[in-house]
N, C-alpha and C positions, 0 to 999 in steps of 0.2 A: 219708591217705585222706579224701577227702569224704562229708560225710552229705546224704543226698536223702529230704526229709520231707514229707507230705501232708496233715499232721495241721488238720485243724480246733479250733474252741473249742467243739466235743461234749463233754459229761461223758460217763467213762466207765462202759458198762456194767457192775456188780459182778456181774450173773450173764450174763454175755457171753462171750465165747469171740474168742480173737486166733489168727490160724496163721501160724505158723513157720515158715520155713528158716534154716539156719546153713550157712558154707562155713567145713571148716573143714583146715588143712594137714595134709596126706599124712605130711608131715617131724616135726614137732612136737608135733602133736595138739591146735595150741591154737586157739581159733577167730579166724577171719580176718573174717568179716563178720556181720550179724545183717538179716533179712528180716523184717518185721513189719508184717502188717494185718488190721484188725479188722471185724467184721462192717459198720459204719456209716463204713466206708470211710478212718477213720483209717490211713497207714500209713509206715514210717520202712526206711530202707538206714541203717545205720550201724555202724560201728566199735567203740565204746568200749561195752561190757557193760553202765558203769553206766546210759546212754542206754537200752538194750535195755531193762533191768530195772525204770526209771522208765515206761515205756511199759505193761508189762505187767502192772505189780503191782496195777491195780484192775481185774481179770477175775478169772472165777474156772477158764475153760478154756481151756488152750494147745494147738493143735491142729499137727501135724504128721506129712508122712511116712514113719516111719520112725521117730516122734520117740522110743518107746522104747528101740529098738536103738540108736540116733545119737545125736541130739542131746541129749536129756540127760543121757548120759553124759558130755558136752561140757559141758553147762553146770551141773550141779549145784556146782561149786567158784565159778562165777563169780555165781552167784547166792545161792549160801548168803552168800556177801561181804555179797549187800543183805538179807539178812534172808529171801528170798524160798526155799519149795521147791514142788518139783514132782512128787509121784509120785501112786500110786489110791490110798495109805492116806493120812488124815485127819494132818497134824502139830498139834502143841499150841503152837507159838508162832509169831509172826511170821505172813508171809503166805504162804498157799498154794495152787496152782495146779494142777488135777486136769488129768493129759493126756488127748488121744482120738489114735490112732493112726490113719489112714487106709490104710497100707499090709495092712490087714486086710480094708478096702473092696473092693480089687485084685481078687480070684476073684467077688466080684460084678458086676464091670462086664466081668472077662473070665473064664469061666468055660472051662474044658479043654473 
């Protein structure tokens, strides 16, 4: 698989926020791709985790879809590997990443 990158020689925002998508196999459950771009227009299509993981580890928010039901339940194994976690409570080592879920957005923009 090929990676297709956007990224500039920006430093990264530490209180910035990056969003997310992951595809990930129906069959296996393991992730097949990683989507990633940042508010100042950094952004990466890539494969290999640790690529995802170096991308995102100097933000402090990952924003996504669905990200709580989906996606981190996908990546919490591939990213505890870089030292990196992601949930609302505060961890004590390493780096961490608070998510915002947008599929809560949803009954806003379309109300019954």
């Amino acid at each position: 698989m090929h990676e297709v990158s956007s990224e500039k020689k920006i430093c990264p925002d530490q209180n910035g926020i990056v969003f997310i998508d992951t595809e990930v196999s129906t069959q296996t459950g393991k992730i097949l791709d990683y989507g990633v771009i940042s508010r100042d227009g950094r952004s990466i299509h890539t494969c290999p985790a640790a690529r995802f993981a170096d991308f995102i580890r100097n933000y402090r928010y990952i924003c996504g879809h669905n990200i709580l039901e989906h996606d981190l339940g996908h990546l919490e194994q591939e990213l505890s590997l870089q030292r990196i976690t992601c949930s609302v409570r505060p961890q004590p080592e390493g780096i961490h990443l608070i998510p915002a879920d947008t599929l809560y957005l949803s009954p806003l923009l379309f109300p019954r």
